[in-house]
N, CA, C and O atoms as CSV, one atom per row, in Angstrom:
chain,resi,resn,atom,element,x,y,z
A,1,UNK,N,N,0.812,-1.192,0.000
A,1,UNK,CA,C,0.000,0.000,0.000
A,1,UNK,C,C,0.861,1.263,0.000
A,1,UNK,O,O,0.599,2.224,-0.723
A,2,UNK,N,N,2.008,1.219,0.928
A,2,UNK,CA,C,2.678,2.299,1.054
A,2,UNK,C,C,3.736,2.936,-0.476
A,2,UNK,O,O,4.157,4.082,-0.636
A,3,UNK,N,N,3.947,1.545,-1.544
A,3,UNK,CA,C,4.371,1.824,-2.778
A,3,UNK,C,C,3.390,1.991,-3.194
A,3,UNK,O,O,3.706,2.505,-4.267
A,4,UNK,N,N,2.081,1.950,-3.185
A,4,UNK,CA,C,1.173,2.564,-4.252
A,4,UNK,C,C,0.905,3.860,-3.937
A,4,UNK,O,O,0.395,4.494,-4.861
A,5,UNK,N,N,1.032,4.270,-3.234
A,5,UNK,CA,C,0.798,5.557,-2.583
A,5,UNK,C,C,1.856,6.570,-3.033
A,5,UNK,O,O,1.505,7.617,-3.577
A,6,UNK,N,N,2.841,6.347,-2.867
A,6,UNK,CA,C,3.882,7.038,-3.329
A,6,UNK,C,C,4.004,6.878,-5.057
A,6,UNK,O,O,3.934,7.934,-5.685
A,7,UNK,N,N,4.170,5.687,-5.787
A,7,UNK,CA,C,3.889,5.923,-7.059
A,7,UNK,C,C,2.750,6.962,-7.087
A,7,UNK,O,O,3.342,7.938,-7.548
A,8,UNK,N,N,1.550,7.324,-6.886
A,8,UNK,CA,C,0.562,8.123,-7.134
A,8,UNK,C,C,0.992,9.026,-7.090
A,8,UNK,O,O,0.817,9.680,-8.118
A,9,UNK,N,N,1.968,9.854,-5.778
A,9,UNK,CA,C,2.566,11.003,-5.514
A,9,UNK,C,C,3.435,11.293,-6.519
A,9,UNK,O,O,3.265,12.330,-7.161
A,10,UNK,N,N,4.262,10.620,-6.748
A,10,UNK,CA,C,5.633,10.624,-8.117
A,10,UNK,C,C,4.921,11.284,-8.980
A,10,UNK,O,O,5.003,12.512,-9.026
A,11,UNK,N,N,3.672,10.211,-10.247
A,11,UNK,CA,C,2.883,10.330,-11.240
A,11,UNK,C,C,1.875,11.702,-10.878
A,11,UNK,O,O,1.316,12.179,-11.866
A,12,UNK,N,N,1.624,12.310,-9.670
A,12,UNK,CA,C,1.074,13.438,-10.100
A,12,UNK,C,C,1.941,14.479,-9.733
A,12,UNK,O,O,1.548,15.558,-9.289
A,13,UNK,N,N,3.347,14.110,-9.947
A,13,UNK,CA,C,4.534,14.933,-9.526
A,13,UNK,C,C,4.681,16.022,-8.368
A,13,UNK,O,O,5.249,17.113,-8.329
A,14,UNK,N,N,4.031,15.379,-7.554
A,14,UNK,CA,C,4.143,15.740,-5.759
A,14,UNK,C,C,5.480,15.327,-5.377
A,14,UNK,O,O,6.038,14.435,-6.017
A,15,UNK,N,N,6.084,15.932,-4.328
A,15,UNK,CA,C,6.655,15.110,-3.218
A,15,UNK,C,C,6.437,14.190,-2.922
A,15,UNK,O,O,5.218,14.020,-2.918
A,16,UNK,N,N,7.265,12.917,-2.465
A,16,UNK,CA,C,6.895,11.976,-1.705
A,16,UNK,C,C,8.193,11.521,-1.006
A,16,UNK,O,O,9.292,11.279,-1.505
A,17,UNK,N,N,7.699,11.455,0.554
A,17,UNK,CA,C,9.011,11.917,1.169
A,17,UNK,C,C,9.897,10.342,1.437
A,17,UNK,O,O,9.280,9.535,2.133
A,18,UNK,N,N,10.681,10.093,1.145
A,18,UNK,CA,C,11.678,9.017,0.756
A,18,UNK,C,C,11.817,8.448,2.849
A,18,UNK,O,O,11.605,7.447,3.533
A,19,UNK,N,N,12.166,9.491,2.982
A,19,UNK,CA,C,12.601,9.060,4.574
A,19,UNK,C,C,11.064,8.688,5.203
A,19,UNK,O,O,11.361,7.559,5.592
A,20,UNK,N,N,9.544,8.845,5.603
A,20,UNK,CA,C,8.887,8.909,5.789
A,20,UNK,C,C,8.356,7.555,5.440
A,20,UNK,O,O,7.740,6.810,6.202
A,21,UNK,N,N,8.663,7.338,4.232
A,21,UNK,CA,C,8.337,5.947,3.972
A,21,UNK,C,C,9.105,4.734,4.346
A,21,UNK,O,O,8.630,3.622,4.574
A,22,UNK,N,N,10.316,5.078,4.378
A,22,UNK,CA,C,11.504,4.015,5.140
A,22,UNK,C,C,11.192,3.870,6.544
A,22,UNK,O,O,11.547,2.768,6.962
A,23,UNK,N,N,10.512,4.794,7.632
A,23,UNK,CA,C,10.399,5.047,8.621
A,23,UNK,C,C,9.026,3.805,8.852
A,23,UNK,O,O,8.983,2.754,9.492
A,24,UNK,N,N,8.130,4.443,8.098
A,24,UNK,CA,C,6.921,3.653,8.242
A,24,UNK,C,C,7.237,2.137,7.945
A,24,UNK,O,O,6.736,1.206,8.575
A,25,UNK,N,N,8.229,1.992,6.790
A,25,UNK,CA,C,8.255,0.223,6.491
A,25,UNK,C,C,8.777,-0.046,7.946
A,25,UNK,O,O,7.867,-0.643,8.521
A,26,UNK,N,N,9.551,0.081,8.567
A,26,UNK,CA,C,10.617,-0.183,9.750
A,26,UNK,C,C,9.582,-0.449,10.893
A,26,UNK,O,O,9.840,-1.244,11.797
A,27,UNK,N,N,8.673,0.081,10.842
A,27,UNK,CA,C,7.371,0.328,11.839
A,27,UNK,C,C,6.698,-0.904,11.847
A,27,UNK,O,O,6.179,-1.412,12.841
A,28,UNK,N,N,6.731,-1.611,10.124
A,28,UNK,CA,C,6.084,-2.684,9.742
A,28,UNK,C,C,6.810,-3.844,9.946
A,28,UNK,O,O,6.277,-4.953,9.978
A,29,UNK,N,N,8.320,-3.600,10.122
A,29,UNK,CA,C,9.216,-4.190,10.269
A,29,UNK,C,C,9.626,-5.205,8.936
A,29,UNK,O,O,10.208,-6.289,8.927
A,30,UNK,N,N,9.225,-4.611,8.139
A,30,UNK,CA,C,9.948,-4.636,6.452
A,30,UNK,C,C,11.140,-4.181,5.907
A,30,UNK,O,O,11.402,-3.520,4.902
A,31,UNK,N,N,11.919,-4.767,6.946
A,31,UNK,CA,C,13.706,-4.203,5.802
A,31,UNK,C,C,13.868,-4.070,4.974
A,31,UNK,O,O,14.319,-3.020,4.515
A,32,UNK,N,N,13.584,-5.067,4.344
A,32,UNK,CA,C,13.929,-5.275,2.678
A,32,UNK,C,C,12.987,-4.168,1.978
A,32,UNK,O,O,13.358,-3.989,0.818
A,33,UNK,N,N,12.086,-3.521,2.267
A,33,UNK,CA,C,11.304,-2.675,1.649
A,33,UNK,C,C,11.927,-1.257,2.085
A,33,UNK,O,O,12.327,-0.374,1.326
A,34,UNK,N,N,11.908,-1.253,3.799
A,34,UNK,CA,C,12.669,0.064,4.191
A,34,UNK,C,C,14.099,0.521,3.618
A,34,UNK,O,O,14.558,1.632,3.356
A,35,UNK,N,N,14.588,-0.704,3.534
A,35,UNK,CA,C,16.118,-0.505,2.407
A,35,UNK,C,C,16.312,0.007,1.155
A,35,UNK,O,O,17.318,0.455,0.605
A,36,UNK,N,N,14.732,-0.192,0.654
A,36,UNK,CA,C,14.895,0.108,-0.961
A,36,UNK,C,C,14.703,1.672,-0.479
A,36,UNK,O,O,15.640,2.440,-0.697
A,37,UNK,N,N,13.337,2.240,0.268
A,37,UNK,CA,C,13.310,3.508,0.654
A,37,UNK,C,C,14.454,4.232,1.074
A,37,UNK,O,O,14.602,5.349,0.579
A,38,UNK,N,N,15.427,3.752,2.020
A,38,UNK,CA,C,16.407,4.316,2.540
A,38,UNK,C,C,17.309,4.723,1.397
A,38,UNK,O,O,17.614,5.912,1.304
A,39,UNK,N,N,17.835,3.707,0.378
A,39,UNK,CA,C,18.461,4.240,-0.795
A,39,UNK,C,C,18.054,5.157,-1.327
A,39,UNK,O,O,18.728,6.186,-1.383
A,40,UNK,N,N,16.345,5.028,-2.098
A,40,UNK,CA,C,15.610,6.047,-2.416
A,40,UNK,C,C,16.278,7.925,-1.687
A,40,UNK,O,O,16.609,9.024,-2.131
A,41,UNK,N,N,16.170,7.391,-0.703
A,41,UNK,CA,C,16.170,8.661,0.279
A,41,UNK,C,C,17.691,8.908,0.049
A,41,UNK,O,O,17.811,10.102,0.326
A,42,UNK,N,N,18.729,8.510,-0.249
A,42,UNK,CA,C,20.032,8.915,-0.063
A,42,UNK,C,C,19.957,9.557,-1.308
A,42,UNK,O,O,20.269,10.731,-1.505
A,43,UNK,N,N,19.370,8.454,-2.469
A,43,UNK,CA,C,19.656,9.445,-3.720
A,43,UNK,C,C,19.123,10.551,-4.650
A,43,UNK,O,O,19.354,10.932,-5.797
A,44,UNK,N,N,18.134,10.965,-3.428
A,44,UNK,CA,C,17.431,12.035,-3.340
A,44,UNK,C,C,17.742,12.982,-2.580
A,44,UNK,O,O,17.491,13.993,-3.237
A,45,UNK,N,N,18.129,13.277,-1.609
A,45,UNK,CA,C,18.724,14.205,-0.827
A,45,UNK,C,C,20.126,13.684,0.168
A,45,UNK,O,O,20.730,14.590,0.744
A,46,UNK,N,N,20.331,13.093,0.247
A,46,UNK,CA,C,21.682,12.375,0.996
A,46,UNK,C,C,21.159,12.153,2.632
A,46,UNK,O,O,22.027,11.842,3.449
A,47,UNK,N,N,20.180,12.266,2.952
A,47,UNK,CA,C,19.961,11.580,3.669
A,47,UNK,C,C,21.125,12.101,5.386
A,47,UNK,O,O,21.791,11.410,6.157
A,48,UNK,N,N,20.897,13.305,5.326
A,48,UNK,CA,C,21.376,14.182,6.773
A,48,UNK,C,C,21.138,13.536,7.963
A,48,UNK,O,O,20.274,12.667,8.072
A,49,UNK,N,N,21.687,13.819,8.658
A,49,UNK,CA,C,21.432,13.560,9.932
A,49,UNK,C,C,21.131,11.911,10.276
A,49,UNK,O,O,20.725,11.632,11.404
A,50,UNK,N,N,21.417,10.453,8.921
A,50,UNK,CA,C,21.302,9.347,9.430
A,50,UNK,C,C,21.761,8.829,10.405
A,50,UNK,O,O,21.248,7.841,10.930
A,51,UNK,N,N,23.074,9.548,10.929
A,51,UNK,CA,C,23.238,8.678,12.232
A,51,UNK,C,C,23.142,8.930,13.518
A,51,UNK,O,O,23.722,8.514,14.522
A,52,UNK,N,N,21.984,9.977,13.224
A,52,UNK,CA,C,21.358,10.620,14.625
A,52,UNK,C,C,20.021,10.160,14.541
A,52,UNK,O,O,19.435,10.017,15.615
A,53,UNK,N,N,19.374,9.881,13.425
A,53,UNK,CA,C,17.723,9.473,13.691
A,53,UNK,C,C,17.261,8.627,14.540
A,53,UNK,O,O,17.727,7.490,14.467
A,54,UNK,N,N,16.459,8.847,15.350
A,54,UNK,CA,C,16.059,7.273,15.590
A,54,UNK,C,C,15.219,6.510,15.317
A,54,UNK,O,O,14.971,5.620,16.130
A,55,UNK,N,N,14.626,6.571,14.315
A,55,UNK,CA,C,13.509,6.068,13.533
A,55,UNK,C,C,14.915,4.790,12.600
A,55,UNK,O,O,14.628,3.715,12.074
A,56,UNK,N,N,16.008,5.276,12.667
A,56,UNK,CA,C,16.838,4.168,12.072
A,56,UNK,C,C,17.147,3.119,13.109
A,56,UNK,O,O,17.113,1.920,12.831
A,57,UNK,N,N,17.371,3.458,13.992
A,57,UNK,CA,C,17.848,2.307,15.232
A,57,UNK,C,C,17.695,0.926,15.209
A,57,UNK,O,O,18.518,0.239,15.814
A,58,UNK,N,N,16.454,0.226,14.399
A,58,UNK,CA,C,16.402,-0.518,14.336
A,58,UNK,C,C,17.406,-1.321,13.194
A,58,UNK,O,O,17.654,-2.516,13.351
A,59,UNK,N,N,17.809,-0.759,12.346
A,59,UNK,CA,C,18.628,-1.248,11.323
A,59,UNK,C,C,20.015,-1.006,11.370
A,59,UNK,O,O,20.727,-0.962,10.367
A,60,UNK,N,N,20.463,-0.825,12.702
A,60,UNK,CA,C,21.703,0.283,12.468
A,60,UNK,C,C,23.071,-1.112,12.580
A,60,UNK,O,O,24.268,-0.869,12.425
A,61,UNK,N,N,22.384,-2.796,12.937
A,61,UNK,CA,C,23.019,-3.704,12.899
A,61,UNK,C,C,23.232,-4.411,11.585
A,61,UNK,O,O,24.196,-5.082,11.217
A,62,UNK,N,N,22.093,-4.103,10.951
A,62,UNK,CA,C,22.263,-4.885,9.443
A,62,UNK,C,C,23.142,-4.389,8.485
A,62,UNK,O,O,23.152,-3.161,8.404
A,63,UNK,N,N,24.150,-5.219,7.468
A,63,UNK,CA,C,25.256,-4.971,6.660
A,63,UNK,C,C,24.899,-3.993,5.629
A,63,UNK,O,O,25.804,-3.312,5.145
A,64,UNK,N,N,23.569,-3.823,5.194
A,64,UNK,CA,C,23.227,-2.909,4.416
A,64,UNK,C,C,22.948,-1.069,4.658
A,64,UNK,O,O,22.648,-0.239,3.801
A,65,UNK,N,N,23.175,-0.879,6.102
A,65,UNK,CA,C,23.106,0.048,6.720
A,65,UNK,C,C,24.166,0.612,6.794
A,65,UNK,O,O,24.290,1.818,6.584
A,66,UNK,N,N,25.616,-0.578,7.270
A,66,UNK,CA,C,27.010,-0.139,7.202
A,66,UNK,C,C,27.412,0.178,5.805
A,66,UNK,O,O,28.390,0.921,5.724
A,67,UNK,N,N,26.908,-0.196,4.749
A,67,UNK,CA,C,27.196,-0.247,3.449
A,67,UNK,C,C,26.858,1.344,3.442
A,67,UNK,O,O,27.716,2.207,3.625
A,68,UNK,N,N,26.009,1.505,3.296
A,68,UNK,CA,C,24.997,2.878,3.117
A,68,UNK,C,C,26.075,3.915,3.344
A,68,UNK,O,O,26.605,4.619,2.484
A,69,UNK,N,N,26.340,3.891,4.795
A,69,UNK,CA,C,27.318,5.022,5.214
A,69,UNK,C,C,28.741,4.727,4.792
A,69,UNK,O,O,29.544,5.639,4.990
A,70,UNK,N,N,29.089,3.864,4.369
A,70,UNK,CA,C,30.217,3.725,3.557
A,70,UNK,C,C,30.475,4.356,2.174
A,70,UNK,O,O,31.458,5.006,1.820
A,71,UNK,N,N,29.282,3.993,1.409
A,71,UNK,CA,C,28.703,4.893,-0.042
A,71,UNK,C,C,28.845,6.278,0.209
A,71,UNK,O,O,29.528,7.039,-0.476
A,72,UNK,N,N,27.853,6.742,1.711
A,72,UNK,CA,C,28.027,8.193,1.751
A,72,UNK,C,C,28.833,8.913,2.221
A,72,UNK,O,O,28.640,10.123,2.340
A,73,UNK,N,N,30.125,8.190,2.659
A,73,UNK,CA,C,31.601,8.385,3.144
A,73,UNK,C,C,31.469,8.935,4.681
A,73,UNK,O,O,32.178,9.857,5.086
A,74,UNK,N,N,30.565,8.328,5.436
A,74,UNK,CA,C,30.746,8.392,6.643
A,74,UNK,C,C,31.021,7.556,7.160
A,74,UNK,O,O,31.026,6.530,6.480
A,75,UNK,N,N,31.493,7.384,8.914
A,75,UNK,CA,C,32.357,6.825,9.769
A,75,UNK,C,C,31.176,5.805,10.126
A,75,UNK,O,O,30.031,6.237,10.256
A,76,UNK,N,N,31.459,4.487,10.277
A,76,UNK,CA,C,30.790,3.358,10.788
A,76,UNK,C,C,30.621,3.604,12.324
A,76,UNK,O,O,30.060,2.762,13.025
């Protein structure tokens, strides 16, 4: 639901906020979905302040998280 929603936003060329939706999958406890968002979100705005959020906390153990901040040349 939460990708159809946002495709709609894209296609009527709204905003649709990349972090907001990573937040909510994480809620659902959908990694693999919050991951695709989280990228989304880096390569849309870089994604500030990731290693202060805490809406990330839950992922901050998985290899794809360390990857992330590696891409965006921050400190593990």
């Amino acid at each position: 639901m939460l990708k159809k929603e946002a495709e709609v936003y894209q296609a009527q060329g709204e905003y649709y906020d990349p972090v907001a939706t990573t937040a909510a999958y994480l809620e659902l406890r959908d990694r693999d979905k919050a991951f695709l968002w989280l990228n989304k979100a880096h390569d849309a705005h870089g994604l500030l302040f990731i290693k202060a959020r805490r809406e990330f906390d839950g992922v901050r153990n998985d290899p794809r998280y360390s990857d992330l901040l590696r891409r965006m040349g921050l400190p593990l």
